[in-house]
KEKE-3310 file (N, C-alpha, C; in steps of 0.2 Angstrom, whole numbers, plus 5000, padded with zeros to 4 digits):
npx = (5186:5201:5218:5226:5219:5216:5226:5233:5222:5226:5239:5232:5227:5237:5244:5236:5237:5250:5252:5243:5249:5261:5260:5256:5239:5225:5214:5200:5197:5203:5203:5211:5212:5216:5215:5218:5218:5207:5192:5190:5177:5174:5169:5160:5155:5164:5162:5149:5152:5159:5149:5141:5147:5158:5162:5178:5193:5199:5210:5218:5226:5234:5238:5228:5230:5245:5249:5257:5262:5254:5256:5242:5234:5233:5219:5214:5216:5208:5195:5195:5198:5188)
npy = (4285:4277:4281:4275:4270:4284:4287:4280:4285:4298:4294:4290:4296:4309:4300:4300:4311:4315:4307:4310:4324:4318:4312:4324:4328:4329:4317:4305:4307:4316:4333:4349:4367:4383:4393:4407:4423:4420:4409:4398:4402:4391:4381:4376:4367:4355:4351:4346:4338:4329:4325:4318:4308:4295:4303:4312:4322:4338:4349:4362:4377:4372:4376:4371:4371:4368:4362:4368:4371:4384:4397:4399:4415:4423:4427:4418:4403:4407:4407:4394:4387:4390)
npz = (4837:4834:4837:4828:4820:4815:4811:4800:4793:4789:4782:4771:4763:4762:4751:4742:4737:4736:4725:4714:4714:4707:4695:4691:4688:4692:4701:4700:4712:4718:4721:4715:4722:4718:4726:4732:4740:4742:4746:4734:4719:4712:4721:4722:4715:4715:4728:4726:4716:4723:4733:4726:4722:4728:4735:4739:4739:4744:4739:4747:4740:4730:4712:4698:4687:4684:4695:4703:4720:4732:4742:4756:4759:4776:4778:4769:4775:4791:4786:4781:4792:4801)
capx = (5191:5206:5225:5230:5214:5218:5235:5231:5217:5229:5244:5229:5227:5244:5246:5234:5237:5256:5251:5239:5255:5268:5253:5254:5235:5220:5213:5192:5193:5206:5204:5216:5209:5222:5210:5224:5215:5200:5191:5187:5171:5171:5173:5154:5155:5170:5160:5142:5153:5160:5143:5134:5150:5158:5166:5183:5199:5199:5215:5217:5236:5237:5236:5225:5233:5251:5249:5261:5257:5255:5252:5237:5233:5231:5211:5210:5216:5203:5190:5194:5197:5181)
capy = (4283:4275:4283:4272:4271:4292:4289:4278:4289:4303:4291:4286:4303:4309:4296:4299:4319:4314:4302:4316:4328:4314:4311:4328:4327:4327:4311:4305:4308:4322:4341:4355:4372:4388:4396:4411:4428:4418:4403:4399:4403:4385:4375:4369:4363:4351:4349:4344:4328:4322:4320:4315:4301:4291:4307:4316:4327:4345:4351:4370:4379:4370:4377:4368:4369:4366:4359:4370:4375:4390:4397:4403:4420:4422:4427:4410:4401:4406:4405:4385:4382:4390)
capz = (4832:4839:4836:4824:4812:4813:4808:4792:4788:4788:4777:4765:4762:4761:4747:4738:4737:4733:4720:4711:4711:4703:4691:4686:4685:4697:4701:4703:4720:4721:4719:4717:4720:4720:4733:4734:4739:4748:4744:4727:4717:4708:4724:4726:4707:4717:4734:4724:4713:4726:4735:4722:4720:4736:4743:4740:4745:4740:4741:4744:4739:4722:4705:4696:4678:4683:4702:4708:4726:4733:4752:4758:4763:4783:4778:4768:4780:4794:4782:4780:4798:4804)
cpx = (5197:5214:5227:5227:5216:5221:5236:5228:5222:5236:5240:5228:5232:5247:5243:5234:5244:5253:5249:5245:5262:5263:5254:5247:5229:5217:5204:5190:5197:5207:5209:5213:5217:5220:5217:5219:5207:5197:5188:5179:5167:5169:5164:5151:5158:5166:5152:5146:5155:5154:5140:5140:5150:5161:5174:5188:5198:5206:5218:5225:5238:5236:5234:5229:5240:5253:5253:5257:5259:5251:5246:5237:5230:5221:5209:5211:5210:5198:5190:5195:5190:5175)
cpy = (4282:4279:4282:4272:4279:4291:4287:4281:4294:4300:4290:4294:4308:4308:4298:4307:4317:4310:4306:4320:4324:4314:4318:4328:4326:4320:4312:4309:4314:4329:4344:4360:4378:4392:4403:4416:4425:4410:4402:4397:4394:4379:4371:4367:4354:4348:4343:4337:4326:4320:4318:4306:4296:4295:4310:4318:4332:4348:4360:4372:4378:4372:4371:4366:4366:4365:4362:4374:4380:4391:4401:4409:4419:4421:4419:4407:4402:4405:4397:4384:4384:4384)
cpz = (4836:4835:4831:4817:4812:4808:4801:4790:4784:4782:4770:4760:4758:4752:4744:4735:4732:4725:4714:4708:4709:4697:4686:4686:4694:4696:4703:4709:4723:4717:4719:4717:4723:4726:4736:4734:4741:4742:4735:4723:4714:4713:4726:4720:4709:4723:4729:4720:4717:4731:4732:4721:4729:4739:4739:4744:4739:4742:4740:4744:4735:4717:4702:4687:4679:4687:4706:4715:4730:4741:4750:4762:4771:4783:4776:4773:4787:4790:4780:4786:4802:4801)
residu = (UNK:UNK:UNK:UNK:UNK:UNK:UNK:UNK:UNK:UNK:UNK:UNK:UNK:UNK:UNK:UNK:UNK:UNK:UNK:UNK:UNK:UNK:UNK:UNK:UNK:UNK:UNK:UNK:UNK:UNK:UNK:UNK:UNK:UNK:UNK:UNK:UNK:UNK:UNK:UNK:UNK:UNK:UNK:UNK:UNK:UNK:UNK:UNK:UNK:UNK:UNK:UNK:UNK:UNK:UNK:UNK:UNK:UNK:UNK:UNK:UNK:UNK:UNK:UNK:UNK:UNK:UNK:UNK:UNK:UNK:UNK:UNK:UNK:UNK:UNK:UNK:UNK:UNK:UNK:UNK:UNK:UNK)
# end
């Protein structure tokens, strides 16, 4: 994949994360999970629609009721880059 398709993949993304949090509101294809204190218990409820639809973003750090975002603990975080 070339530099450029990255960069737009990574801008289409972006937008549509932002768009979500003006929205106020999750969107078909964008998740919010708070995943604070380790990954969260619901998230293969979120993983299982978006394969059964065209796919997904899961967004971890955001409250789900009131989108505000929140850091992740050092443990989440290796637990989502492994």
């Amino acid at each position: 994949m070339s530099i450029d398709v990255q960069k737009q993949k990574e801008k289409n993304i972006k937008a549509l994360i932002l768009k979500a949090l003006k929205l106020e509101s999750e969107l078909q294809n964008v998740e919010f999970k708070k995943s604070q204190g380790g990954c969260p218990k619901d998230i293969w409820e979120a993983i299982s629609g978006f394969a059964n639809k065209s796919g997904g973003i899961i967004v971890f750090g955001v409250r789900p009721d009131d989108r505000t975002v929140q850091g992740l603990s050092h443990g989440a975080m290796r637990l989502l880059m492994n």
